[in-house]
C-alpha positions as CSV (number, residue, x, y, z in Angstrom):
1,X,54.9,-152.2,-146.7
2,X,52.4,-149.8,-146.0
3,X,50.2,-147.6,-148.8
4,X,49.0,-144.2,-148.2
5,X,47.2,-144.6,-151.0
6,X,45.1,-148.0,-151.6
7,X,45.7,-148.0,-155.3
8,X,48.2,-148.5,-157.5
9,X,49.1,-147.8,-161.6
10,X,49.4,-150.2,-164.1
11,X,50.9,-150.4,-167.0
12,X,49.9,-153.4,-169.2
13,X,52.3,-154.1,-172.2
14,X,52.0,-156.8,-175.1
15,X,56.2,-157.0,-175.4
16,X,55.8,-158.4,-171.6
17,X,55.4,-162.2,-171.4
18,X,51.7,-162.7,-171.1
19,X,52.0,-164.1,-167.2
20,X,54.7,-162.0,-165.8
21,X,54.7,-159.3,-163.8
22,X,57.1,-156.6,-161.5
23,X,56.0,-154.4,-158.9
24,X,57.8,-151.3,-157.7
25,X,57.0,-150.5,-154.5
26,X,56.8,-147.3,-152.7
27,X,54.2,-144.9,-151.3
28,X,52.0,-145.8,-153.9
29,X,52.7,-149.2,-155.8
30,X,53.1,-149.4,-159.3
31,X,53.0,-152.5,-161.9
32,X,54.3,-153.4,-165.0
33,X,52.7,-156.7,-166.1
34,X,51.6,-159.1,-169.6
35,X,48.2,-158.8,-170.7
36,X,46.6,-161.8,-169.4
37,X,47.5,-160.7,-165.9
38,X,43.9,-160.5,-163.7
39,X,43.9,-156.6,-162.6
40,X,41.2,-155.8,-159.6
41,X,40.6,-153.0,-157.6
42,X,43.2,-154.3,-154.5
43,X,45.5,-156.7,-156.6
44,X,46.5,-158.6,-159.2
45,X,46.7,-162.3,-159.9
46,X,48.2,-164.3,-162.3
47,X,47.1,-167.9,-162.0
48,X,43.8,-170.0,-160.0
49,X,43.3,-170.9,-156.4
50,X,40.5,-173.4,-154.8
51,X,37.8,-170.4,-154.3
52,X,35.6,-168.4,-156.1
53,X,37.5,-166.1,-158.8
54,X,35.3,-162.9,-157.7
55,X,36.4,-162.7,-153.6
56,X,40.3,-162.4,-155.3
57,X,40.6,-164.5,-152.0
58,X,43.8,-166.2,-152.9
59,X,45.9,-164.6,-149.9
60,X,43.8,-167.0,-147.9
61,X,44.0,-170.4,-149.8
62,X,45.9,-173.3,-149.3
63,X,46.1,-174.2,-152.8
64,X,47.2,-171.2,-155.4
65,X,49.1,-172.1,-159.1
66,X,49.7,-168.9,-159.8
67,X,51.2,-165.4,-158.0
68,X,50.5,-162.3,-157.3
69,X,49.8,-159.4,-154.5
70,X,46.4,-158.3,-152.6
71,X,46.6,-154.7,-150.5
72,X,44.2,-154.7,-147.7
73,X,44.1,-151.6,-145.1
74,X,47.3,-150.6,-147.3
75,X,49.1,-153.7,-146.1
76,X,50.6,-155.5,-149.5
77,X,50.8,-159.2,-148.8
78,X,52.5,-161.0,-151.7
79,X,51.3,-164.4,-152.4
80,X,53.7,-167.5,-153.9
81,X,52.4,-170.7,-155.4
82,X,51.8,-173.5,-152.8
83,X,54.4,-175.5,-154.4
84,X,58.4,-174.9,-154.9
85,X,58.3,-175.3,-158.7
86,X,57.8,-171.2,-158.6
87,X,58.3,-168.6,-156.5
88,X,58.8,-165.2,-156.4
89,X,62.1,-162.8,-156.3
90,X,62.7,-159.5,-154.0
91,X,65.0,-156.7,-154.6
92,X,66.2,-154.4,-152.5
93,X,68.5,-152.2,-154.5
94,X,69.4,-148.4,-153.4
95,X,66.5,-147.9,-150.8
96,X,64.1,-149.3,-153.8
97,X,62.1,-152.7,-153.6
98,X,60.8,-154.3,-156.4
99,X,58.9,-158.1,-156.6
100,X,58.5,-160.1,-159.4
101,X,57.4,-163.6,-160.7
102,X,60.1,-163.5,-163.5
103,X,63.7,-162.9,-162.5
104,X,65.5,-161.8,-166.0
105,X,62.5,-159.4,-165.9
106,X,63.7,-157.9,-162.8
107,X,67.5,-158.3,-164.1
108,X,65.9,-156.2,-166.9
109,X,63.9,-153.6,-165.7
110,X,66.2,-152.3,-162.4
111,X,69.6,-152.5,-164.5
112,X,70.5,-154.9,-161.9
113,X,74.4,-156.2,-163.3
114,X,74.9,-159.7,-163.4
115,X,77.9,-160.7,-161.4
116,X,80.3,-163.4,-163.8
117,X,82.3,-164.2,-160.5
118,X,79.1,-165.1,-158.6
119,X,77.5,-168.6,-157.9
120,X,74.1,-168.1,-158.0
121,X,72.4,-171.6,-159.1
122,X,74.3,-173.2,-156.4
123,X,71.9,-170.9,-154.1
124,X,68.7,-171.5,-156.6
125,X,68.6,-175.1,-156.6
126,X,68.4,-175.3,-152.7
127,X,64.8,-175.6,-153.0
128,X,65.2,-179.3,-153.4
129,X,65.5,-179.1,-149.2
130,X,62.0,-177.8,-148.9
131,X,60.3,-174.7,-147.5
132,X,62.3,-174.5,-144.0
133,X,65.6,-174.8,-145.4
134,X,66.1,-173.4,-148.7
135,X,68.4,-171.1,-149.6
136,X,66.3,-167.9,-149.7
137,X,69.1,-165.0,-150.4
138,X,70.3,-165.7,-153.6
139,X,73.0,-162.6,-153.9
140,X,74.2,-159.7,-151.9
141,X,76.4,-156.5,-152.2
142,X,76.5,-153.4,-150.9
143,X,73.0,-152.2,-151.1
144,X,71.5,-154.9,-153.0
145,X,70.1,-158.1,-151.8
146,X,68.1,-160.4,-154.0
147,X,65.6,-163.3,-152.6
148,X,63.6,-166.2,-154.0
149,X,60.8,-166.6,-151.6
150,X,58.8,-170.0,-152.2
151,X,55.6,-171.1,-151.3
152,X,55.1,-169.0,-148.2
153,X,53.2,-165.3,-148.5
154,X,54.9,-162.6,-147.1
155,X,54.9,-158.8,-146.5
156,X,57.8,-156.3,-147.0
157,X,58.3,-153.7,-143.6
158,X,61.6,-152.1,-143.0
159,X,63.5,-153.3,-145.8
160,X,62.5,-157.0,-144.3
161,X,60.9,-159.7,-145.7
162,X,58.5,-161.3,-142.8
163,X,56.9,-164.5,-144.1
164,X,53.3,-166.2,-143.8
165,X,53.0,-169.2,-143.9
166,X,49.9,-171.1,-145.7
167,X,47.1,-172.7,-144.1
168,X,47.2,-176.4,-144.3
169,X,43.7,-177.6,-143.4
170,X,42.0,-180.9,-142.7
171,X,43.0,-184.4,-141.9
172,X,43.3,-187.3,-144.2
173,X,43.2,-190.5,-143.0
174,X,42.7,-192.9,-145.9
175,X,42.5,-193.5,-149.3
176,X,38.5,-192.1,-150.0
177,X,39.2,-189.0,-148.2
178,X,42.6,-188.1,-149.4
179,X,41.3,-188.9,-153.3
180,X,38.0,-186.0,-151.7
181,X,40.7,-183.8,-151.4
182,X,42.6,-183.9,-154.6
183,X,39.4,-184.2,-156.6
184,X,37.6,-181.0,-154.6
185,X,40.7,-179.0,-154.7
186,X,41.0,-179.9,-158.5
187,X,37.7,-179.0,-159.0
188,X,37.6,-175.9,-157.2
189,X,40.6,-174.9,-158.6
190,X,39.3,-175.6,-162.1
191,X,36.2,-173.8,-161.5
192,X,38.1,-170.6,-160.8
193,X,40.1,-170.9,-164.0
194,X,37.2,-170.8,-165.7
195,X,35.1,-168.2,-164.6
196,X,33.4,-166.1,-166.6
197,X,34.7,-162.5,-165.0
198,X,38.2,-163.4,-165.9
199,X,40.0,-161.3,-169.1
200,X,40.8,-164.9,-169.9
201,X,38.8,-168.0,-168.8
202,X,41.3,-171.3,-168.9
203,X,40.2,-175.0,-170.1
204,X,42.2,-178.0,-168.6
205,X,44.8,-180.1,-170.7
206,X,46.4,-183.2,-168.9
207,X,49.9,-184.5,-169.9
208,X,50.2,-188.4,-170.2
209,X,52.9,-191.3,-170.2
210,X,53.6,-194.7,-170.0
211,X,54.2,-194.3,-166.3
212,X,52.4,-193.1,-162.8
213,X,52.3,-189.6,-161.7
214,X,51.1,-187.5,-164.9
215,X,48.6,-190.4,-165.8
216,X,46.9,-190.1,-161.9
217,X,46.6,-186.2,-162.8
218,X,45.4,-187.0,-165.9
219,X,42.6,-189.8,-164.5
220,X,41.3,-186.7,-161.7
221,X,41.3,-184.4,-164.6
222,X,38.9,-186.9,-167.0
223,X,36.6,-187.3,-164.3
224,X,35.7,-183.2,-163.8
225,X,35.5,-182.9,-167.5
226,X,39.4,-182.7,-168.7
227,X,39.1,-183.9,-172.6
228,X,42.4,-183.3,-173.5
229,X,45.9,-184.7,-173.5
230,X,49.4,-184.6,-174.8
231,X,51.9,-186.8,-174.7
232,X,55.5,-187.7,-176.0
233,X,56.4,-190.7,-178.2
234,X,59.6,-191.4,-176.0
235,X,61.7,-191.0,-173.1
236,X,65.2,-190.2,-173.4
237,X,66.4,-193.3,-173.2
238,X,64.5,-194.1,-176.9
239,X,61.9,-196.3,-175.3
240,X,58.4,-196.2,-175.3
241,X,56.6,-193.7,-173.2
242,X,53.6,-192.7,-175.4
243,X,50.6,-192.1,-172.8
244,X,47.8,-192.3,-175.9
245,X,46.4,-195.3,-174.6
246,X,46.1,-194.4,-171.5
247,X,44.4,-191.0,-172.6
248,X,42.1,-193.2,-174.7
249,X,41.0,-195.1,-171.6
250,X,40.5,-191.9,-169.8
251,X,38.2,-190.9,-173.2
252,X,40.7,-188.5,-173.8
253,X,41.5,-186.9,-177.1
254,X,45.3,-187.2,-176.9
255,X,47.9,-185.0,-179.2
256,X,51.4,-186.9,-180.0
257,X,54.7,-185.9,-180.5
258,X,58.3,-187.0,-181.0
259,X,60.2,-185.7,-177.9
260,X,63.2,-183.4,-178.9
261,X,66.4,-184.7,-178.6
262,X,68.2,-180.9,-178.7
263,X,66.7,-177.2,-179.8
264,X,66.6,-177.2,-183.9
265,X,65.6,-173.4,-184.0
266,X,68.2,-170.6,-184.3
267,X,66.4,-168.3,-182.3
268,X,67.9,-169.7,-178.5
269,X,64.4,-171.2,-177.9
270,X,66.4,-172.8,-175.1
271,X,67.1,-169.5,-172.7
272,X,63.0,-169.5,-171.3
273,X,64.3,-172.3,-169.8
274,X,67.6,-172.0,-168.5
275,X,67.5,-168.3,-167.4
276,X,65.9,-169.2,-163.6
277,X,69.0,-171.8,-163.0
278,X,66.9,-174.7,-162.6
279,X,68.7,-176.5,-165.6
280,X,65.9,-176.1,-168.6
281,X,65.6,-179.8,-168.9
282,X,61.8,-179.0,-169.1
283,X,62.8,-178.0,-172.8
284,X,60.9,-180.4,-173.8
285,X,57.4,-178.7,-173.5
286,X,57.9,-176.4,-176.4
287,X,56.4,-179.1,-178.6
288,X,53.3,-178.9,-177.1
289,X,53.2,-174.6,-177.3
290,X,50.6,-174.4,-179.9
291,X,48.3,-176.9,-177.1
292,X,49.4,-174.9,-173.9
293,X,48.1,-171.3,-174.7
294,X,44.8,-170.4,-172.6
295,X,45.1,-173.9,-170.5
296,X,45.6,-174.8,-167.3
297,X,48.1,-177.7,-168.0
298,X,47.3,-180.8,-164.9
299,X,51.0,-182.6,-164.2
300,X,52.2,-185.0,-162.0
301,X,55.4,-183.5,-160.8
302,X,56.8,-184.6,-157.0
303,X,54.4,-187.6,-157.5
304,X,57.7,-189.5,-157.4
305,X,58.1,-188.0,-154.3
306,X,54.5,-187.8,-152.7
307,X,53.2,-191.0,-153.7
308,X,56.3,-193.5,-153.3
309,X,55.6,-195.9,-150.0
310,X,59.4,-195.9,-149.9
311,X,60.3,-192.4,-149.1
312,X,60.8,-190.4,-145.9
313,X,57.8,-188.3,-145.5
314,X,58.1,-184.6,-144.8
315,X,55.6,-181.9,-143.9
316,X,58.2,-179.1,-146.0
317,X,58.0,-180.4,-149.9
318,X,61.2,-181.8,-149.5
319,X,61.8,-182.6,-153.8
320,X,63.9,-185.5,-155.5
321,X,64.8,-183.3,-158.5
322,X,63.8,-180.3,-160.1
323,X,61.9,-181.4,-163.0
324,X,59.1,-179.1,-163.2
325,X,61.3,-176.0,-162.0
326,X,62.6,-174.3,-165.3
327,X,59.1,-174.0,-166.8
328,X,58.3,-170.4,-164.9
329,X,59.5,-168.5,-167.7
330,X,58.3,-170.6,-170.8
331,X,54.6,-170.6,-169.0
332,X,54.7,-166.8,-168.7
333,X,55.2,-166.2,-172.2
334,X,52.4,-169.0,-173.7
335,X,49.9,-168.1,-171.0
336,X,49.3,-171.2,-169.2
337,X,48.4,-172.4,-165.6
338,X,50.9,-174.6,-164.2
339,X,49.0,-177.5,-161.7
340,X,51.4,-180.3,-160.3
341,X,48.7,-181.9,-159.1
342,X,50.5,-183.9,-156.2
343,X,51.2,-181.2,-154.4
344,X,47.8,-180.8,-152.9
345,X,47.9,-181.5,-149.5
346,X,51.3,-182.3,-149.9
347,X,52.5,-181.0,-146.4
348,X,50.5,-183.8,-144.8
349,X,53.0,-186.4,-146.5
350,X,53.5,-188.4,-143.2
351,X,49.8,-189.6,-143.8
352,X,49.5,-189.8,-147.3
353,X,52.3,-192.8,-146.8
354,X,50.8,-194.2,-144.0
355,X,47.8,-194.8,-146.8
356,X,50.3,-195.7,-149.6
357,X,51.0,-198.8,-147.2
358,X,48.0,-199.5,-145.6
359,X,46.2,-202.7,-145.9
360,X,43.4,-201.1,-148.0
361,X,45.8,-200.5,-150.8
362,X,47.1,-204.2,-151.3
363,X,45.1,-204.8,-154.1
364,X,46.8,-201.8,-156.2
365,X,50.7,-202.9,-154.9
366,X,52.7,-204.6,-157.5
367,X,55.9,-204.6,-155.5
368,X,59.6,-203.7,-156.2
369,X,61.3,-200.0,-156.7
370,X,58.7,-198.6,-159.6
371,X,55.4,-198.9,-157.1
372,X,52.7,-196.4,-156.9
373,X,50.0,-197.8,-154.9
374,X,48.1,-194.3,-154.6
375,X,48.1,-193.4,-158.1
376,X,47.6,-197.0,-159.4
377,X,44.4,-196.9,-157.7
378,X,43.2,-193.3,-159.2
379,X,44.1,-194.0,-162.2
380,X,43.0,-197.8,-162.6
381,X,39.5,-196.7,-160.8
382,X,38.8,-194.5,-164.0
383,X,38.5,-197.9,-166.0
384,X,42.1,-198.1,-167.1
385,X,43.7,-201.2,-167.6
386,X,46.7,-202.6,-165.6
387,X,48.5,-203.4,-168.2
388,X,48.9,-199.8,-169.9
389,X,50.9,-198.0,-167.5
390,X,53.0,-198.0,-164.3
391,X,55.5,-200.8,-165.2
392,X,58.9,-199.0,-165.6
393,X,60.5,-195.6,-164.7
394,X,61.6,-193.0,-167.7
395,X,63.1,-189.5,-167.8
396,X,61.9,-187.2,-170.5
397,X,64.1,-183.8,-169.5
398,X,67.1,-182.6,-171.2
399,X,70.5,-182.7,-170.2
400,X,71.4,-179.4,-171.1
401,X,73.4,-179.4,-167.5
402,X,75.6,-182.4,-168.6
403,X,77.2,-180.6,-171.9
404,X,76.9,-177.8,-174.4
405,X,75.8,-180.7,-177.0
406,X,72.6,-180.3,-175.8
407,X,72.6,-177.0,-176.7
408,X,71.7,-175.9,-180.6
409,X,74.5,-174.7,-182.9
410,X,73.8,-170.9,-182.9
411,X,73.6,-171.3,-179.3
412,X,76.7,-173.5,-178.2
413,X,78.7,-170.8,-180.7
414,X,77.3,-167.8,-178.5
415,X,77.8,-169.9,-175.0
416,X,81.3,-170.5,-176.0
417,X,81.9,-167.1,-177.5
418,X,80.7,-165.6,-174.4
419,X,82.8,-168.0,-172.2
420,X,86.2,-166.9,-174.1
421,X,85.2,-163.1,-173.8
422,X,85.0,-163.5,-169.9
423,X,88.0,-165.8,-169.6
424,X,86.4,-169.1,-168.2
425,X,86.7,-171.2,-171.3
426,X,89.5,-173.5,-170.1
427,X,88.6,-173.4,-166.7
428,X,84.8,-174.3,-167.6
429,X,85.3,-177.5,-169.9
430,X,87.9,-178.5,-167.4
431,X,85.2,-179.0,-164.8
432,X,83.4,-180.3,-166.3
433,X,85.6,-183.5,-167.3
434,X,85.9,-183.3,-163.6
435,X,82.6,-183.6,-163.1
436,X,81.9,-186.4,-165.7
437,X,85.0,-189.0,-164.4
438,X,84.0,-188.1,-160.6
439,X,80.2,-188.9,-161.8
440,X,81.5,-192.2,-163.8
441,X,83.5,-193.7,-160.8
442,X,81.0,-192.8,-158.4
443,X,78.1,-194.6,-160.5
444,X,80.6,-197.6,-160.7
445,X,81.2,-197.9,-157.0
446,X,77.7,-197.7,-156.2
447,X,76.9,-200.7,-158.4
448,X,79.3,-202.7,-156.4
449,X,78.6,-202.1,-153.3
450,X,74.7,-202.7,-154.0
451,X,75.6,-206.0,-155.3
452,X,77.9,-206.5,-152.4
453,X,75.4,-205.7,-150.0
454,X,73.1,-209.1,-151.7
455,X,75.7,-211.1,-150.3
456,X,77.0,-209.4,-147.2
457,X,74.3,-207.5,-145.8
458,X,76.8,-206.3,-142.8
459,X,78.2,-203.7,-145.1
460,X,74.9,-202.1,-146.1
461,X,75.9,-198.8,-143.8
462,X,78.7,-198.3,-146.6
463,X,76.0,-198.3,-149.5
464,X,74.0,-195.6,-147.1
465,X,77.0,-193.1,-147.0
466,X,77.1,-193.9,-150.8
467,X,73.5,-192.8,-150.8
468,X,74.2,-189.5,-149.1
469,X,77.0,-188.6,-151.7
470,X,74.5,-188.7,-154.0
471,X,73.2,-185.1,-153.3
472,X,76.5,-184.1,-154.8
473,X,75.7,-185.4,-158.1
474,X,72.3,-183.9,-157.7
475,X,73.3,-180.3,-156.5
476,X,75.4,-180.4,-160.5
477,X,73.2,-177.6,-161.3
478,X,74.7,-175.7,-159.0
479,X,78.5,-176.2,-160.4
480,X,80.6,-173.8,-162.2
481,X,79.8,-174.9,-165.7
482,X,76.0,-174.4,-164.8
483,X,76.1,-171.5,-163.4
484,X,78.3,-169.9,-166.4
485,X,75.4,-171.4,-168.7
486,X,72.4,-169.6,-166.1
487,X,74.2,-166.3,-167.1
488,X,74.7,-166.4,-170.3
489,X,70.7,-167.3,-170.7
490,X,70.5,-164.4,-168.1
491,X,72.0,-161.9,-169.8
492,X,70.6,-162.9,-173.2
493,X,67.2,-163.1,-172.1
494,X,67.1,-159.2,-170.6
495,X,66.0,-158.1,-174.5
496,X,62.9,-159.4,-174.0
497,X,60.7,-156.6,-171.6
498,X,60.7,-153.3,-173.3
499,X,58.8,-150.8,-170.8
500,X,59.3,-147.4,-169.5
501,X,57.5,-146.1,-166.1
502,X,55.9,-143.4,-167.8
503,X,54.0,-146.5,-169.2
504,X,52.1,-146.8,-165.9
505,X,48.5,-145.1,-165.3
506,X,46.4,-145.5,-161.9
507,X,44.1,-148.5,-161.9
């Protein structure tokens, strides 16, 4: 879309989420965005990028953690995180387009009804097939269509969305110069967080465990000056998965705490989580709130994917689950930067596994299912011991997608109230019994035939078709019984922006 004017109005608002932001477009743009929001002459910018803060060059980088828009000669190019943990929503509703970073603040602000007959996680979690095939219109009717865009920039002409995709520079070809790149794009990207012309400057925070991924981001944060760390006591399971030693190695100041099993409060602390469809198992963060504000929180989500010397590279950020993915609207409202560090450089997969099984890496193999050769290396190269970490995989997230247990009491009331009001009680549970015998017998099967295959490896084809059917059991999120629960935290969460256009003034 084109300006005739090269500025825009603002309006900044404290009942806003401190990170999220809505633009409605027309002749002359105008905002509605939270206070910590970065507001500049062409733009504005929620997040960092690996370049200096003052050229507000981010439509140009390769790595951005963050989102926003830059207007040059009038042309408004919109700008995604280089990752598919966010992205950024489109409306076009009654000749009107609006873009935002939070999507029950766009349900909110246009009036945009929620349709109870509609599927739309079954569209949302599509971004687990990367950045070519993705779903990217998540509802149409009539006039109104409704995208997720992720990871690529784009411009809006004609009621059209026509997308840019990032640069992806360099070549790495082994171990020293693909640990350059992480640790210069860290540092950059640090460096920007922090700059002293920002309304708020950001200071790095590293999560920790018993296992690979976060502990590598954790070991490339401790070496440009990260001093702190949180971790949780356990995994779901019950076991062990403290990363305070590992921290401690690091010379890490490290905060603690017991993982939640389920919300306690009664205030539906859960919906932040829920409302973007991505399941909400991230839930578990709102431990750490009171350590997230004003920090640019280092993670190691898709190192499962990125730095496994068993899986089929990709050049799209092809995921394995969407752990990560329901943060976007819990980090908008504490004020944090979001890095998963092992998405830089991910599009250059195919030879980041060429180095996770190169010769040069022996020394850092251990062998069998759990083996991270890449981040064993990083992390054990900043003078932490074997024996500490890497030995066994665990899953933190909660199921709120497997059953409204999971859910607190004031909220599985409303959930279930809600469900009765719209006529999809019956019909919800029932699926999901469905779902949980289906998922039961397919589990069971799949043990069989991978013990089968041990002693006749002529069948293995079988346990590769069984491997495919798997995706089914991944895409639950998108079922009926997820999808009613998305809503429901949809419609609950809309309360939450209170703003009026006559808020806006020219900035």
């Amino acid at each position: 879309m084109t300006l005739s004017d090269p500025k825009f109005k603002v309006a900044t608002k404290s009942s806003i989420p401190r990170l999220s932001w809505l633009a409605k477009m027309g002749p002359t743009t105008t905002v509605y965005c939270g206070e910590d929001v970065e507001i500049f002459e062409t733009g504005i910018i929620e997040g960092c990028w690996d370049g200096e803060f003052s050229s507000y060059a981010f439509n140009r980088a390769e790595n951005l953690f963050g989102s926003g828009f830059k207007i040059d000669n009038g042309i408004v190019t919109f700008c995604t995180p280089s990752h598919t943990i966010d992205g950024l929503y489109v409306l076009f509703q009654n000749h009107q387009t609006y873009v935002s970073n939070s999507l029950p603040f766009l349900f909110s602000f246009t009036g945009l009804p929620i349709n109870y007959n509609y599927n739309y996680t079954k569209r949302l979690i599509t971004l687990l097939k990367g950045i070519n095939n993705y779903t990217k219109l998540i509802y149409e009717s009539g006039a109104t269509r409704l995208y997720r865009v992720l990871y690529d920039n784009f411009v809006i002409a004609e009621n059209e969305i026509r997308y840019i995709r990032k640069n992806s520079l360099g070549e790495i070809s082994d171990y020293d110069s693909y640990h350059s790149c992480l640790r210069g794009t860290l540092d950059a990207c640090l460096t920007n967080a922090k700059d002293q012309h920002r309304k708020r400057e950001y200071t790095p925070v590293a999560t920790c465990s018993s296992g690979y991924d976060s502990n590598a981001a954790a070991a490339l944060g401790a070496a440009l000056g990260c001093e702190q760390a949180i971790t949780l006591k356990s995994a779901r399971s019950g076991d062990d998965d403290s990363g305070v030693q590992v921290a401690t190695a690091l010379g890490m100041r490290c905060e603690e705490r017991a993982r939640p099993d389920r919300p306690q409060s009664p205030d539906y602390s859960e919906l932040e989580f829920l409302n973007n469809g991505m399941g909400g198992g991230d839930f578990v963060f709102t431990v750490f709130e009171d350590q997230l504000e004003g920090k640019i929180c280092l993670t190691g989500y898709n190192g499962d994917k990125l730095w496994s010397p068993q899986t089929p590279p990709d050049s799209e950020l092809i995921r394995g689950g969407y752990a990560g993915s329901s943060l976007s609207e819990f980090r908008q409202r504490v004020g944090f930067i979001h890095i998963p560090v092992p998405v830089i450089a991910a599009r250059k997969h195919h030879q980041i596994q060429k180095i996770s099984n190169s010769v040069e890496m022996d020394p850092y193999r251990i062998g069998g299912q759990y083996d991270r050769p890449i981040a064993r290396r990083i992390i054990e190269n900043m003078g932490v011991e074997r024996s500490l970490f890497g030995h066994s995989k665990k899953a933190v997230t909660i199921g709120f997608i497997w059953g409204p247990k999971y859910l607190s009491s004031e909220s599985r009331k409303d959930f279930n109230t809600f469900l009765k009001n719209n006529g999809q009680y019956s019909k919800n549970y029932l699926s999901l019994a469905v779902f949980h015998v289906c998922n039961y017998f397919y589990w069971l099967q799949r043990g069989v035939l991978r013990r089968a295959t041990r002693i006749f490896p002529s069948i293995k084809p079988l346990l590769n078709i069984s491997d495919k059917l798997l995706q089914r059991f991944k895409d639950y999120e998108g079922t009926h019984y997820c999808n009613l629960l998305f809503i429901w935290a949809l419609e609950k969460s809309k309360v939450r922006y209170g703003i009026e256009e006559s808020d806006a003034r020219p900035e």
